[in-house]
matplotlib code that plots the C-alpha trace (Angstrom):
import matplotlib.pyplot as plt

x = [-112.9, -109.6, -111.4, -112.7, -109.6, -108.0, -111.0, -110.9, -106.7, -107.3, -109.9, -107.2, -104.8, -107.2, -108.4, -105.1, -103.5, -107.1, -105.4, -102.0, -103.3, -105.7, -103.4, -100.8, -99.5, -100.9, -104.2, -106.9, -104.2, -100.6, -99.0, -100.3, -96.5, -94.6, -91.3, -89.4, -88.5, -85.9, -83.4, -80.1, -78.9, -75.4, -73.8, -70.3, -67.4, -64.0, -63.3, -62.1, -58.1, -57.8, -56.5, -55.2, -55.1, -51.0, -48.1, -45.0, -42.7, -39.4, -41.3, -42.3, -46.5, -48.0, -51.5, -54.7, -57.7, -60.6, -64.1, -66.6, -70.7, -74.1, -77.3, -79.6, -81.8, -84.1, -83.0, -80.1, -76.9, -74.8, -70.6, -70.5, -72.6, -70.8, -67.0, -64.5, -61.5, -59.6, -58.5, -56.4, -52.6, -50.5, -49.7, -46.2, -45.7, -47.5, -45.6, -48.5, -49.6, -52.7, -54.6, -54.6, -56.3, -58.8, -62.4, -62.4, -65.3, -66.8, -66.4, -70.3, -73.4, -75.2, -78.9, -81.4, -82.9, -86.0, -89.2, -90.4, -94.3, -94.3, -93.5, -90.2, -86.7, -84.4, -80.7, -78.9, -75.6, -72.5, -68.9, -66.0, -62.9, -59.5, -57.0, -54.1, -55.3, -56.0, -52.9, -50.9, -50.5, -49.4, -46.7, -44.7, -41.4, -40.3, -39.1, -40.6, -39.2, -42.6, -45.4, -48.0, -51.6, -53.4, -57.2, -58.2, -60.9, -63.0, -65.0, -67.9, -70.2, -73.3, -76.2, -79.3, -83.3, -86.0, -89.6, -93.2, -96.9, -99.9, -103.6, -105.4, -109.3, -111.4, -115.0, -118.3, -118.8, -116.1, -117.5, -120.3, -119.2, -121.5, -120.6, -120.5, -118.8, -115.7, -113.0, -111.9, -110.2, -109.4, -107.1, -103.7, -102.4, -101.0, -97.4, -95.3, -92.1, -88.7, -85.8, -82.9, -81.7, -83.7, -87.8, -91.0, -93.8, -96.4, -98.7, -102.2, -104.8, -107.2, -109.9, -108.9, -111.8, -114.9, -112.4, -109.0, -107.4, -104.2, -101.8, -98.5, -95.5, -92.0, -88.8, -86.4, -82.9, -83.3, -79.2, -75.9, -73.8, -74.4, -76.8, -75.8, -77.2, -77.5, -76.6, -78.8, -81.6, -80.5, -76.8, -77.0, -73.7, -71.8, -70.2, -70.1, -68.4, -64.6, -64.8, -66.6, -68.1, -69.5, -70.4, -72.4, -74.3, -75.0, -75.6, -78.8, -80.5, -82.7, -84.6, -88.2, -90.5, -94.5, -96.9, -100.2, -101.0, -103.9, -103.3, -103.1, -100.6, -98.3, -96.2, -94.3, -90.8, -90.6, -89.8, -91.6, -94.5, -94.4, -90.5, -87.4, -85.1, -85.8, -83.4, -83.5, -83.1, -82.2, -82.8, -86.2, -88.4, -92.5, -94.0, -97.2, -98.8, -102.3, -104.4, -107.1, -110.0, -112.2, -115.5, -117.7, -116.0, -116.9, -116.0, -112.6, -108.9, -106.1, -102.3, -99.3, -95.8, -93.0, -89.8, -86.1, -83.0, -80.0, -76.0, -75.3, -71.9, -71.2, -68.2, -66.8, -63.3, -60.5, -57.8, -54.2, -51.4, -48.3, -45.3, -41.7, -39.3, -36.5, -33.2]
y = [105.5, 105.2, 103.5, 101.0, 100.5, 99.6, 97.0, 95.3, 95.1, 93.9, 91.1, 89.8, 89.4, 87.9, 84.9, 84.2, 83.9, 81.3, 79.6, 79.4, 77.9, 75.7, 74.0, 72.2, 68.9, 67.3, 69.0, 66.1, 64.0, 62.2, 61.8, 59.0, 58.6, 56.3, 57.5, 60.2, 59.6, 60.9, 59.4, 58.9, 55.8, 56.7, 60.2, 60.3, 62.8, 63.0, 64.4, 68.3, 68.3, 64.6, 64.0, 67.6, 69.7, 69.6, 67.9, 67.6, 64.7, 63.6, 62.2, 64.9, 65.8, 62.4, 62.4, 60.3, 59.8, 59.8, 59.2, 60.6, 58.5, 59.3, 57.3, 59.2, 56.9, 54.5, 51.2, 50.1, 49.0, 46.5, 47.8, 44.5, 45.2, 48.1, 48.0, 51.0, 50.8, 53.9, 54.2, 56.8, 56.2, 53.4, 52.2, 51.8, 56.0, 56.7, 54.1, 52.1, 48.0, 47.5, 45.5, 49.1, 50.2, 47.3, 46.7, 48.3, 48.7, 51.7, 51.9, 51.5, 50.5, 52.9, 53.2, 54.8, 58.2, 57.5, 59.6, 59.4, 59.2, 62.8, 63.3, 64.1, 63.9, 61.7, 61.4, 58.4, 57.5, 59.3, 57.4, 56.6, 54.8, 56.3, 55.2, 53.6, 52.7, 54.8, 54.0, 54.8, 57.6, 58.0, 59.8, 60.3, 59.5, 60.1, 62.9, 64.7, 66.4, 69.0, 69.3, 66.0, 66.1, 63.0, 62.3, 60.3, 58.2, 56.3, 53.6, 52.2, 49.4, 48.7, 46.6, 48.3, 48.1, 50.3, 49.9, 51.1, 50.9, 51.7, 50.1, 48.1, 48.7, 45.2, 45.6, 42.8, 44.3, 45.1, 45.8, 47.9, 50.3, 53.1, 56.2, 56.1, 52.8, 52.6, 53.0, 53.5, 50.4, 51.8, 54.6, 55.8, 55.0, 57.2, 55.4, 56.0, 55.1, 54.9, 57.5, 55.3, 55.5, 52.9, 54.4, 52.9, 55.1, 55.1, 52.9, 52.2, 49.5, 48.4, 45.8, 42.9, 40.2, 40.0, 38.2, 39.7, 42.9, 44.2, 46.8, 48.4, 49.8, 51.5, 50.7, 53.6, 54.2, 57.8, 58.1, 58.8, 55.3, 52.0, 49.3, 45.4, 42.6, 41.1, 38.1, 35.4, 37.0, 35.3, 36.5, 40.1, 41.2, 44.1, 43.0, 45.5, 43.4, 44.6, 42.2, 42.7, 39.6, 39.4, 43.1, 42.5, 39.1, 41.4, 45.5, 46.6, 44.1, 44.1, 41.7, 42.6, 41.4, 42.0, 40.7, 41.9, 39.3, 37.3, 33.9, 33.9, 37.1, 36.5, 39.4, 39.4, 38.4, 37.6, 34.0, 33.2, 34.5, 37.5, 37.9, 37.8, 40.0, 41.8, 44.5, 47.7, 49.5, 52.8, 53.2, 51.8, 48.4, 48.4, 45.8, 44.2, 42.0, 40.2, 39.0, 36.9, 38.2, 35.5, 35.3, 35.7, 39.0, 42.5, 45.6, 46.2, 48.3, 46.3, 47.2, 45.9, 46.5, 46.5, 45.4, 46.0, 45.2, 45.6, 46.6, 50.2, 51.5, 55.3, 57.2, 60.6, 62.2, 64.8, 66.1, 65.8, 68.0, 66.8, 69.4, 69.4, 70.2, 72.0, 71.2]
z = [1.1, 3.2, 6.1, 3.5, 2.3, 5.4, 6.5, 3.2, 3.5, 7.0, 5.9, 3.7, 5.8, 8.3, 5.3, 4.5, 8.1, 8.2, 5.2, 6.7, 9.8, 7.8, 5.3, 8.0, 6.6, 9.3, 9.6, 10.4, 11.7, 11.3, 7.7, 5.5, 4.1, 6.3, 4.5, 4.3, 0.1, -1.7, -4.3, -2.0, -0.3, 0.7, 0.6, 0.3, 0.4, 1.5, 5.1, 5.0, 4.7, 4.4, 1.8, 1.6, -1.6, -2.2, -0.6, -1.5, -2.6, -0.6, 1.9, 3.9, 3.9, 6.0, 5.0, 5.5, 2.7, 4.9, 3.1, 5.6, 4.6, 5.6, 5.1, 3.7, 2.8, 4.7, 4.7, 7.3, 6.3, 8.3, 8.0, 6.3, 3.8, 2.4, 0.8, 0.1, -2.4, -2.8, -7.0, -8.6, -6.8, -7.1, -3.4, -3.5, -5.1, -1.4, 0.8, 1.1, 0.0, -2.0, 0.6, 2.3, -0.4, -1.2, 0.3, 3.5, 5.9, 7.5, 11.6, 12.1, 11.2, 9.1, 10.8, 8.0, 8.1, 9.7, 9.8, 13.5, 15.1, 14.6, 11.2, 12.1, 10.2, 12.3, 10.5, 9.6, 11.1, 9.5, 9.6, 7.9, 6.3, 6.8, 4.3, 4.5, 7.9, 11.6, 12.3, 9.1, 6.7, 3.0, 2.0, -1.0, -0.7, -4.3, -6.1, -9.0, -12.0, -11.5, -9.8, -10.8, -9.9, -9.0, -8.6, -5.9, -6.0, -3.4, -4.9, -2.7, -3.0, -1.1, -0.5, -0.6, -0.7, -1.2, -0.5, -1.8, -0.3, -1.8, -2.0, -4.5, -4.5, -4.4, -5.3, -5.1, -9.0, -10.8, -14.2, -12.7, -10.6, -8.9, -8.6, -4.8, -5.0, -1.9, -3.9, -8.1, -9.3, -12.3, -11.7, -10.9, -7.5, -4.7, -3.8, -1.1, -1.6, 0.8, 0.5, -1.8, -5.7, -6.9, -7.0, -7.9, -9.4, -12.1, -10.0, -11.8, -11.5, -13.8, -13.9, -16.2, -15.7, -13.3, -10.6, -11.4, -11.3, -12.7, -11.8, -13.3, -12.1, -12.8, -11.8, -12.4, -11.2, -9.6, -8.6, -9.8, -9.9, -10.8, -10.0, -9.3, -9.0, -4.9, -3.9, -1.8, 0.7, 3.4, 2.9, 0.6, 0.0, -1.6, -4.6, -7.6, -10.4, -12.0, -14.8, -17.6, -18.1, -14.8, -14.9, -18.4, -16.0, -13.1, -14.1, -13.8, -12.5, -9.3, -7.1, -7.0, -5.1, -4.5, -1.4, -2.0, 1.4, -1.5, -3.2, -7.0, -7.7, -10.9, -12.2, -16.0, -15.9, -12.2, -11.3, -8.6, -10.0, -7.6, -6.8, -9.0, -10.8, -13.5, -15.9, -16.1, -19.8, -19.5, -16.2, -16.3, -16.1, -15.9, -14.3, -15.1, -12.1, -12.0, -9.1, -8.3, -5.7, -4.3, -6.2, -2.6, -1.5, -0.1, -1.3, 0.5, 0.1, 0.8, 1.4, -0.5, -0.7, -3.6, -2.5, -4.3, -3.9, -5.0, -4.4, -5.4, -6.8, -6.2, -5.8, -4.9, -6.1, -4.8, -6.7, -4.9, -6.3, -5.6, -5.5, -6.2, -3.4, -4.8, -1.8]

ax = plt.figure().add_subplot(projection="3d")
ax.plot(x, y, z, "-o")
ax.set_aspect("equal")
plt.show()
């Protein structure tokens, strides 16, 4: 009995080490998902000690605001196409002018987090904005009655775009399909989408005539701040509207666009038929598309790919307690 004991606790070991070795994300071959995924674009924070967590007043604590950002998404960003303001502090109570303050630009490029041939993670760029300036620091050169805590806050736009692949399934018959047919086209879609905090998911195609197929698709915003609309394609900026007019014109809107590389696509509430901006409610928009398949075809699978864009408005704060120097 012991020695069976032993041979059957040995055999399990042995099937589940098979298992192990077996069930490798890459077993058969390279990924299928070109992109890493995730929900972040930017990640901010504010650089360890700067600004600091008290000074004091009089003049004597220099001090720098340094917001440190990482791309943790997959799309790159030009320095241009990303703006820092730093709220909370009125420049002149910390020797400083508010262009100091105003729409400043990181010191690089932020190159996406990429996933390489292997399947491997390769980081985005980190970098940073120092505020007042490199050169310059804050200071506070009044005096209190008591100590006074302020929050500092850096505000940061940035233009951003996430992308989504997936197939559609084209059959000779698409009312009668055999069971060993190539491919369902009625059924939920596998999606792959790329790492950023606007997603697309929900994908499913359906036959909607003998030559036309339909598909459907959600929009949702899967981050923390605020969504903008971009500007022109040829020229996307980074502008996350103050006013409340134009903020009211231009929240939650995002520029979609579809190229399933076939004539006759047309999508509900896109422009162009298969591009233009659409609003999200809630956090959400579903798309509805249509497309024609040429009446001589084969069976065949064919790639497509969602497009959005967008500008992004996130933020990050630090408390900063200023103390009372008693002479």
């Amino acid at each position: 009995m012991k020695h069976s004991r032993i041979f059957f606790a040995s055999l399990s070991i042995m099937v589940l080490f098979l298992a192990a070795c077996g069930s490798g994300s890459n077993a058969g071959g390279a990924s299928r998902n070109p992109f890493l995924g995730g929900n972040k674009g930017l990640s901010l924070e504010f650089e360890r000690g700067s600004p600091p967590d008290e000074i004091y007043d009089r003049g004597t604590t220099p001090f720098n605001a340094i917001v440190k950002m990482k791309n943790e998404g997959e799309f790159d960003i030009r320095k241009d196409q990303v703006k820092v303001a730093l709220l909370g502090i009125l420049p002149q109570d910390f020797a400083a002018t508010p262009d100091e303050l105003n729409d400043k630009l990181p010191a690089d490029d932020l190159t996406s987090t990429k996933k390489n041939a292997e399947g491997d993670r390769v980081e985005g760029t980190t970098t940073f904005v120092t505020f007042p300036s490199d050169a310059e620091a804050f200071n506070f050169p009044g005096v209190l009655n008591g100590n006074q805590e302020y929050k500092l806050r850096a505000d940061v736009c940035y233009f951003y775009q996430t992308k989504a692949v997936t197939t559609l399934c084209v059959l000779r018959d698409l009312i009668t399909t055999d069971e060993d047919a190539l491919c369902d086209p009625s059924t939920t879609k596998t999606v792959h989408v790329s790492g950023g905090p606007i997603g697309v998911g929900n994908l499913r195609q359906d036959v909607v005539g003998k030559d036309k197929i339909g598909f459907t698709f959600d929009i949702t915003e899967t981050g923390q701040g605020f969504v903008f609309k971009a500007g022109a394609a040829d020229a996307p900026d980074a502008h996350c509207p103050k006013d409340a007019s134009e903020r009211r014109a231009k929240e939650d809107r995002v520029l979609v666009t579809v190229n399933t590389g076939l004539p006759g696509i047309r999508c509900s509430g896109l422009d162009g038929g298969s591009t233009g901006h659409v609003t999200l409610v809630n956090g959400k928009r579903t798309v509805t598309c249509t497309q024609d398949v040429d009446a001589g075809r084969n069976d065949f699978e064919k790639p497509i790919e969602i497009a959005l864009e967008y500008n992004y408005n996130d933020m990050v704060e630090k408390a900063l307690l200023v103390k009372h120097l008693i002479e």
